[in-house]
C-alpha positions in Angstrom: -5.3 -23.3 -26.8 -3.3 -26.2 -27.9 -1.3 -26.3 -24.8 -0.4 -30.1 -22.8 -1.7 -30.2 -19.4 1.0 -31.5 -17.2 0.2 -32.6 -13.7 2.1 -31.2 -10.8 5.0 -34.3 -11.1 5.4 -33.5 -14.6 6.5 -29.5 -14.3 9.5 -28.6 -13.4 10.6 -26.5 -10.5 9.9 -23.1 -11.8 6.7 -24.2 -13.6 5.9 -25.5 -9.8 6.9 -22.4 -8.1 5.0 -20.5 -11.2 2.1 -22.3 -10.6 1.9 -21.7 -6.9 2.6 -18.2 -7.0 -0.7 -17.6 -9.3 -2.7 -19.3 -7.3 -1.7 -17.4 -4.2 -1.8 -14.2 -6.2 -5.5 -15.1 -6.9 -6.2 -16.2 -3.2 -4.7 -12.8 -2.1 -6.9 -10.9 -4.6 -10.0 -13.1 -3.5 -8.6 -11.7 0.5 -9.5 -8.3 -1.1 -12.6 -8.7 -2.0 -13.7 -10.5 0.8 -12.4 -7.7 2.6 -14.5 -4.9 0.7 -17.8 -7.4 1.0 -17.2 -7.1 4.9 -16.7 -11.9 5.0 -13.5 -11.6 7.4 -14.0 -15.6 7.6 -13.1 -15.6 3.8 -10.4 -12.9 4.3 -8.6 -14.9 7.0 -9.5 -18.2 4.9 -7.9 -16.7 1.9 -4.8 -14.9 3.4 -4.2 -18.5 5.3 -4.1 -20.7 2.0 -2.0 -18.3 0.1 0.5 -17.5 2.7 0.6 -21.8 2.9 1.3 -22.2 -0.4 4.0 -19.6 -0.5 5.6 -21.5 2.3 5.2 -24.7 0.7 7.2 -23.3 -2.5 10.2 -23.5 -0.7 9.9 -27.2 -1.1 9.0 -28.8 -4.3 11.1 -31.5 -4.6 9.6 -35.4 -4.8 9.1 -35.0 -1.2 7.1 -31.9 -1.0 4.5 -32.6 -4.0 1.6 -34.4 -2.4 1.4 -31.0 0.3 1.9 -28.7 -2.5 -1.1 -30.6 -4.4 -3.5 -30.5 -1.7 -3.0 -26.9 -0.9 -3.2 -26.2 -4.8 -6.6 -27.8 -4.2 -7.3 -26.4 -1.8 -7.0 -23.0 -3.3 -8.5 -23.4 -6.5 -11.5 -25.3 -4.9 -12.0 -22.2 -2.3 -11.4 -19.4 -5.1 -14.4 -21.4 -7.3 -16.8 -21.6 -4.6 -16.0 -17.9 -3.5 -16.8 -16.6 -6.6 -19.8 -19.2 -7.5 -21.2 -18.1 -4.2 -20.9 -14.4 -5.3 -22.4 -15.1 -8.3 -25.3 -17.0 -6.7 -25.7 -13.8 -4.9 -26.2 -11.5 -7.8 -26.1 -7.8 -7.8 -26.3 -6.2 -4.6 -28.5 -3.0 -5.1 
């Protein structure tokens, strides 16, 4: 746990591309479960966000970090309150 936080302008390409390929992976997961809970609006929410940010990997250059930051945001923030909302929920009987 004694790893350095680097922000997005400090990682390198790969570490980049790394980064937005896990958060996609997670949005596509999320898509999954959305699907099985029957919320198409977080399906199609989820699906959108991570096939943007798989787009966006194709630029991560100088020029392309602030779009790659927001849709990393934008990812993570949906993913959190997905799964705070399903917690919030609790078990469905």
């Amino acid at each position: 746990m004694n790893e350095i936080t680097k922000s997005l302008g400090e990682m390198n390409l790969q570490e980049r591309a790394d980064l937005m390929a896990a958060v996609a992976d997670v949005l596509q997961a999320t898509a999954e479960e959305a699907e099985e809970d029957g919320d198409t609006l977080a399906v199609t929410n989820s699906l959108f966000l991570a096939c943007n940010l798989r787009g966006c990997s194709s630029d991560l250059g100088p020029n392309g970090l602030k779009a790659a930051e927001l849709l990393l945001e934008q990812g993570i923030t949906f993913i959190h309150l997905l799964n705070g909302r399903k917690k919030s929920r609790g078990p469905v009987h």
